[in-house]
Steps between C-alpha positions, in 0.01 A plus 500: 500500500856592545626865334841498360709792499609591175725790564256712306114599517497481090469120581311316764515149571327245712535134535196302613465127505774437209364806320730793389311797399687816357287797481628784290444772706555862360068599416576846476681419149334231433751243626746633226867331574739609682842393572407421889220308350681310307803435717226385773330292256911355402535371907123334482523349230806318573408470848210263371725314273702382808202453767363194523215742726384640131287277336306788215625880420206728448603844324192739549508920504336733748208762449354530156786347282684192458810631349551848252841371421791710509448831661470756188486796719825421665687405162400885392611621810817316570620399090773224443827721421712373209755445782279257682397271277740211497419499882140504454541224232639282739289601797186450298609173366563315818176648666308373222641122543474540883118608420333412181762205454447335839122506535536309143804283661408468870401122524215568727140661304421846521169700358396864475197653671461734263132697633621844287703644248875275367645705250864520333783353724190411789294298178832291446584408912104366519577324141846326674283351765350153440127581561314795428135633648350811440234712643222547233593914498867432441662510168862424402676757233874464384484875447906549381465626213290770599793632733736435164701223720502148312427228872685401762474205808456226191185655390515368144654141526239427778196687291625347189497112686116571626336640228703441164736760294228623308266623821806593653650705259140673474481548882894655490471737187150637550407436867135513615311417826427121544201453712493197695263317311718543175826402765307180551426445132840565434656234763694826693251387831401227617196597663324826559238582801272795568716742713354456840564107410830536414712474830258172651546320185889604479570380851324153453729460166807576687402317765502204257824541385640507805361218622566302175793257506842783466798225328213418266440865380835601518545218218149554345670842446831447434345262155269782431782752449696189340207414224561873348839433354598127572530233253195251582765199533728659733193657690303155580857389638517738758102469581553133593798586742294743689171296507679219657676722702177634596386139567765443781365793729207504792310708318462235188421234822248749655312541142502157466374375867190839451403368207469143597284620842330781271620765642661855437903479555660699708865559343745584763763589213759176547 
């Protein structure tokens, strides 16, 4: 397992065997955000759009909590100035694509270990990742409007797109404590495991999708993301360009020679 320096211990990062796992790292607050944090989390992310090394992002937190969100005690202690806020506008806005917006972009998968507490801002990064699994004791809360602040890091569009406006706007105006059963009800996880289950059963799942086929998910993606707001004509066009594009690589040849000696494939990525 090889440790990346990240230029910040908010965010730790190791990549192992095609895997890129970012652990939020600030337990004392609950992993609240930071700017570091997110900064680090910026150079990652894009890092693993442009390695063909990353094959899977994993977001998890350290100590008890996933993710609190933004850090409330700092925005008491250090306010936004009328002065400031154009700047923080435009900060906050391209941290939020180079965050949020590229774990839902990135053409590689990505899931969320999420084993405690993913509230506000923290709720919505697990909810931009493509997979979600939950310790049983974990629960997800948006918790905004109990700090009178109306969401940030695209928590509505991507609630809105899992669970339907009329659970989201519930969830947003009068926020409660979703256990991880209800999560799973609800479609926000895919799967949830007893807690001392939870990082076995993560790691084989990661290790899956790293070891799946990468062109093919990076397309599976890319028409997931379409199907939201494409026309179904013009959609089916560009499926059928990157299937048979898909169909010309040594991956495609591999599948095809494993399943004719019934065998697992072993994707090399070309």
């Amino acid at each position: 397992m090889g440790s990346r320096n990240t230029g910040t211990p908010d965010l730790l990062s190791t990549l192992d065997q095609g895997i890129l796992t970012l652990t939020l790292n600030r337990p004392e607050a609950r992993n609240a955000m930071s700017d570091p944090m997110l900064e680090a989390m910026d150079r990652e992310l894009a890092f693993a759009e442009g390695s063909n090394e990353v094959r899977c992002v994993v977001l998890q937190g350290s100590g008890r909590a996933f993710c609190a969100g933004g850090d409330v005690k700092a925005m008491g202690e250090n306010p936004i100035t009328p002065s400031k806020l154009d700047d923080r506008v435009e900060y906050q806005c391209a941290i939020q694509r180079a965050t949020s917006g590229r774990l839902v972009a990135i053409a590689k998968p990505t899931m969320a270990i999420i084993h405690g507490p993913a509230a506000g801002a923290g709720f919505a990064l697990a909810l931009a990742c493509d997979l979600r699994v939950m310790a049983r004791p974990a629960f997800l809360l948006t918790a905004f409007a109990s700090v009178a602040l109306s969401g940030d890091f695209g928590i509505g569009y991507l609630l809105t797109r899992l669970v339907g406006t009329a659970r989201a706007r519930e969830m947003m105006f009068l926020p409660e404590r979703i256990s991880s059963d209800r999560a799973l009800d609800m479609g926000l996880t895919n799967w949830v495991y007893e807690a001392e289950d939870l990082p076995k059963q993560a790691a084989v799942i990661a290790r899956r999708l790293a070891s799946a086929p990468p062109q093919a998910l990076g397309y599976m993606k890319e028409h997931l993301n379409r199907a939201l707001s494409s026309e179904f004509g013009p959609y089916m066009d560009r499926e059928v360009r990157c299937h048979i594009d898909c169909s010309q690589t040594a991956d495609h040849l591999e599948g095809v020679r494993a399943f004719a000696e019934k065998r697992a494939p072993l994707f090399s990525g070309h």
